[in-house]
C-alpha positions in Angstrom: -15.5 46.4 47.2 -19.2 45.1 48.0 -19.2 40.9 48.0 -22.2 41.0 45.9 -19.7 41.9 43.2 -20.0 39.2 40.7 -16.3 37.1 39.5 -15.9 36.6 36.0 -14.6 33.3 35.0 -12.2 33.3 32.1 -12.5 31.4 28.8 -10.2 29.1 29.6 -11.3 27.6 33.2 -14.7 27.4 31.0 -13.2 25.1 28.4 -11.7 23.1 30.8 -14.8 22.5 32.8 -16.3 21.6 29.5 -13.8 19.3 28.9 -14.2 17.4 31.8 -18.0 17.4 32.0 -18.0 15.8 28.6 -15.4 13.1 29.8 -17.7 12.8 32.9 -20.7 12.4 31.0 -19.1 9.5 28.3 -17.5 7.7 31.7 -21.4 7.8 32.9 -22.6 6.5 29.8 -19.7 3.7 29.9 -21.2 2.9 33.5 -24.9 2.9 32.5 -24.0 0.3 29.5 -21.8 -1.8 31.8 -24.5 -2.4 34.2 -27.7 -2.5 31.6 -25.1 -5.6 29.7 -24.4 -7.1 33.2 -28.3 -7.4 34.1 -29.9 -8.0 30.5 -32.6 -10.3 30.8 -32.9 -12.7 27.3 -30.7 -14.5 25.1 -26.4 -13.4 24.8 -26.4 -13.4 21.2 -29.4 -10.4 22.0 -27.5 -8.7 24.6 -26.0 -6.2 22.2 -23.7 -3.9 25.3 -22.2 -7.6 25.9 -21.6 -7.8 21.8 -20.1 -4.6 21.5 -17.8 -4.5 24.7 -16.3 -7.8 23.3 -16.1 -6.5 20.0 -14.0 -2.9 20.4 -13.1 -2.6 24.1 -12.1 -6.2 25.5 -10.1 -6.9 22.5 -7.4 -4.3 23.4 -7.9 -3.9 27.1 -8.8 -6.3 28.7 -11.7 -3.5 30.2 -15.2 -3.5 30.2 -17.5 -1.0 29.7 -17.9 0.0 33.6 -14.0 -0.5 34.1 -13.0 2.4 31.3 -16.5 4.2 32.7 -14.6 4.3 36.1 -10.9 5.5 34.5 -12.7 8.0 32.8 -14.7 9.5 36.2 -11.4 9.7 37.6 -9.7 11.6 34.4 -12.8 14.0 34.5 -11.8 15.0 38.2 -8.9 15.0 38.3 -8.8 17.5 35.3 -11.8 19.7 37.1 -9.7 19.4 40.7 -6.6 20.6 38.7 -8.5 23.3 36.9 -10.0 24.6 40.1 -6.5 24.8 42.0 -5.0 26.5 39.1 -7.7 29.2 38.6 -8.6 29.9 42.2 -5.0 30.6 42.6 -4.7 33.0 39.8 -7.8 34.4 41.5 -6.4 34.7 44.9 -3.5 36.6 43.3 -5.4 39.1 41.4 -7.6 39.8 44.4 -4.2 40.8 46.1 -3.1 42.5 43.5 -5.8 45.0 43.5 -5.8 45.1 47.4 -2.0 46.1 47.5 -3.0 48.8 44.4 -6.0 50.4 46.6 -3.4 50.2 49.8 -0.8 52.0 47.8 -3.3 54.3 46.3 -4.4 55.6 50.3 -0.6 56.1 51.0 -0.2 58.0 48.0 -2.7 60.3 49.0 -2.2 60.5 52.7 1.3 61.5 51.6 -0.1 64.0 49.1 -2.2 65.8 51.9 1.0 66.0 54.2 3.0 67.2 51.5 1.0 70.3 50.9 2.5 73.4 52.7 0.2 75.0 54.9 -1.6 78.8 54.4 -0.2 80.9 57.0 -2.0 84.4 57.6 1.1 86.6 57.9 1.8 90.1 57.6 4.9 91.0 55.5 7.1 94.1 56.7 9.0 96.0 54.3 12.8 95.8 54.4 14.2 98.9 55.6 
């Protein structure tokens, strides 16, 4: 098989990569606010990221905006790290799979050749 031959990658490792992109990108956004709250230039009461974090996410966690931004980073790799060792394994097997089948094939027909009797030029004498 040539290398150029492109893999196909199956619905499923897609999704998942989906998945975690999107977790990666709210985890980013989660960073982004912490920081823009952390270095907003004016008045508190105007520092609407600081309003907000206080309101829904300290309440209950205890966790700003770039502490769940950094839980989340890690939840988005370790779900793509997870998805890559699962599907590059299933990869690796298929890839074997076929390799055995082609080996298999070759004996088959080596065997095949050997098998076949030979032509003989031979002169048959009747039986007296």
């Amino acid at each position: 098989m040539s290398e150029s031959k492109k893999k196909k990658i199956s619905q499923k490792e897609l999704a998942w990569y989906i998945v975690a992109g999107v977790i990666a990108t709210i985890a980013l956004v989660f960073i982004i606010f912490g920081i823009i709250g952390n270095h907003y230039q004016g008045k508190a009461s105007d520092n609407w990221v600081q309003v907000s974090e206080k309101a829904w996410l300290v309440n209950w966690s205890n966790m700003g905006y770039r502490w769940w931004g950094l839980v989340l980073m890690a939840i988005a790799a370790f779900i793509a790290i997870v998805t890559l060792l699962v599907f590059a394994r299933s990869g690796d097997r298929d890839e074997e799979r076929a390799l055995r089948r082609r080996q298999r094939l070759m004996l088959e027909e080596e065997a095949s050749k050997e098998a076949q009797p030979e032509i003989v030029n031979a002169e048959v004498a009747p039986k007296e």
